[in-house]
C-alpha positions as MATLAB code, in Angstrom:
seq = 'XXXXXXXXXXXXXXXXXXXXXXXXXXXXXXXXXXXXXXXXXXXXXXXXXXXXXXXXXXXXXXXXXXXXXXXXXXXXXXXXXXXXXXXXXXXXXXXXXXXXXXXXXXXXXXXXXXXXXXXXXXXXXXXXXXXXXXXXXXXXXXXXXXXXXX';
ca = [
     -16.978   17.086   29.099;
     -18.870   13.921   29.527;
     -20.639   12.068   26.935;
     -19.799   14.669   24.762;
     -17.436   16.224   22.387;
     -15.500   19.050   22.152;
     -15.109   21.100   19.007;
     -11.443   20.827   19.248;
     -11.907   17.190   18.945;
     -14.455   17.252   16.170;
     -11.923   19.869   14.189;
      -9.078   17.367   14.778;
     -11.159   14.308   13.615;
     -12.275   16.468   10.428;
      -8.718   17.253    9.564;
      -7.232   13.555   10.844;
     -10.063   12.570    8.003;
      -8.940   14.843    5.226;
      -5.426   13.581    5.671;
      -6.514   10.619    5.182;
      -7.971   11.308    1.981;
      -4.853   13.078    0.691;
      -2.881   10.499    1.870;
      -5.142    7.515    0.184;
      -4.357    9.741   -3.174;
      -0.709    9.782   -2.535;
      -0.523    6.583   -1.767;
      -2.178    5.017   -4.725;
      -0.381    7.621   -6.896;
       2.756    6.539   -5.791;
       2.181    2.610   -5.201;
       1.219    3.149   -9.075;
       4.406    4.481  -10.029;
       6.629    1.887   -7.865;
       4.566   -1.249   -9.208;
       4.248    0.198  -13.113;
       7.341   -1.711  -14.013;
       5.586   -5.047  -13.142;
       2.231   -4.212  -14.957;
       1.216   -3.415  -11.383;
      -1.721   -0.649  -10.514;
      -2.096   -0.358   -6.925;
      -5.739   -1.815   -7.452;
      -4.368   -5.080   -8.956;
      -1.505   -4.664   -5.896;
      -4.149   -4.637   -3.385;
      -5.933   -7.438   -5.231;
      -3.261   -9.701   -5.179;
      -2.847   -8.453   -1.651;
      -6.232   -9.562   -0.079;
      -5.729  -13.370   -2.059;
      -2.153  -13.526   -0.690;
      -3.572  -12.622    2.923;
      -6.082  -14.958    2.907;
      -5.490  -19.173    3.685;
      -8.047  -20.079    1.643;
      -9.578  -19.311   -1.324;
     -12.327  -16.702   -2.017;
     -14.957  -16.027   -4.325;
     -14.950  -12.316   -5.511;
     -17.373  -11.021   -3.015;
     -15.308  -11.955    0.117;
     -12.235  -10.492   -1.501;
     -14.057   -7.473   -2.377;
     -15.646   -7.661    1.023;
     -12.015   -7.354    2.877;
     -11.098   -4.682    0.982;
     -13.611   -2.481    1.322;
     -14.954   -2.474   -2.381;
     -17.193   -3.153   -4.135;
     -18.004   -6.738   -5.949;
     -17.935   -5.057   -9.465;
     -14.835   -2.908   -8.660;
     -13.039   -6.269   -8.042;
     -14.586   -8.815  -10.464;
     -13.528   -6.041  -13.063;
     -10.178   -6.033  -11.738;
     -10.119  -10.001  -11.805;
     -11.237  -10.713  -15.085;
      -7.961   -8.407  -16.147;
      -5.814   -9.877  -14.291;
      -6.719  -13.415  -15.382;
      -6.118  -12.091  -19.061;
      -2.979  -11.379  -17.926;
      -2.096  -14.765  -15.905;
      -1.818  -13.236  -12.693;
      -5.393  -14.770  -11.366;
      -6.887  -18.160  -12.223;
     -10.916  -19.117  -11.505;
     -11.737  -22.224   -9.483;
     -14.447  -24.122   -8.764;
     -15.755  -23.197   -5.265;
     -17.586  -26.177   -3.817;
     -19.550  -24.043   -1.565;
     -21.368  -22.137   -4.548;
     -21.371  -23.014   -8.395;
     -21.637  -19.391   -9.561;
     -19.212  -17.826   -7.368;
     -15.797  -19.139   -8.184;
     -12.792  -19.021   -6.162;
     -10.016  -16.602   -7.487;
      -6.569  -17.871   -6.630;
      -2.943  -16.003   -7.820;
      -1.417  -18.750  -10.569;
       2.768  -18.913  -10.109;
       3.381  -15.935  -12.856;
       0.383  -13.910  -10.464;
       2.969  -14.863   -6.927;
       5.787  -14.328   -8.542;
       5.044  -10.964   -9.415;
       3.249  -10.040   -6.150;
       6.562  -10.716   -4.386;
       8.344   -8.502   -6.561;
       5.586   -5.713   -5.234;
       6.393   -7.019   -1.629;
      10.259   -6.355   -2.623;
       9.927   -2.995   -3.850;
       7.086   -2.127   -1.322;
       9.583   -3.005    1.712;
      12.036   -0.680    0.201;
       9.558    2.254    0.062;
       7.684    1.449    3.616;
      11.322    2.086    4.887;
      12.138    5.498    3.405;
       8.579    6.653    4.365;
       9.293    5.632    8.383;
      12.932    7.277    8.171;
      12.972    9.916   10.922;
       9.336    8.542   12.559;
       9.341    6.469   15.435;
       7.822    2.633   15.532;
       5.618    4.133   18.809;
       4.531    6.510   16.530;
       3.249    4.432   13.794;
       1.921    1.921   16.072;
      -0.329    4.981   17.737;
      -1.768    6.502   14.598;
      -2.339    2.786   12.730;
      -4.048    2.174   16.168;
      -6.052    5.492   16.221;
      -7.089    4.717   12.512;
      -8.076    0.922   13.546;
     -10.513    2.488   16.131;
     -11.970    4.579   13.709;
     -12.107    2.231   10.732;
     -14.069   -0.421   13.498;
     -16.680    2.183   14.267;
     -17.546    3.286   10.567;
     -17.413   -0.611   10.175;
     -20.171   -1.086   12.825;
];
């Protein structure tokens, strides 16, 4: 079938998507539960996540911009976390409204505790599935995620 697509296809699609969404709840349910004992959500996680992954600095925006949230969603989030010493504002020299948010040493400490734990559980979800395999559905997910994206 050229240039088009099959209903098999589009039925696959619409249930690789649903899985998704299931598996988005699962996964925050149980990143929760793994990072509660660190006054971890898996928001805050993924927070601390996007600063860790990025060499520089960012204002809110950009971080909420890599994550795929929204500005509010994570300046909420930040303004927490700074109440709780994980985050510190900076002055960004770029912008004087929009300061950079940076983990303090209590904030990286804690995040690699996460990393610990979160090693742990990545390896008893892969027991019994194949590296190929992973590598062809995170793959399969990229392409997907880069065409919403466009």
């Amino acid at each position: 079938m050229t240039g088009t697509t099959s209903r098999d296809t589009v039925s696959a699609v619409t249930e690789l998507i649903l899985e998704v969404f299931r598996l988005n709840g699962a996964l925050l349910a149980s990143g929760d539960r793994l990072v509660s004992g660190l006054s971890l959500t898996s928001a805050r996680w993924q927070v601390l996540g996007a600063i860790d992954a990025s060499p520089v600095a960012l204002p809110i925006s950009h971080v909420a911009r890599n994550m795929g949230l929204t500005r509010q969603a994570v300046q909420r989030l930040a303004n927490e976390m700074a109440k709780d010493g994980l985050v510190a504002f900076e002055e960004n020299p770029h912008h004087s409204r929009a300061k950079l948010i940076v983990m303090t040493t209590h904030g990286r400490q804690v995040y690699a505790a996460a990393m610990k734990l979160q090693r742990k559980w990545a390896a008893q979800l892969a027991r019994g599935v194949e590296t190929a395999e992973i590598a062809r559905a995170t793959a399969t997910l990229g392409r997907f995620r880069s065409r919403l994206e466009r």
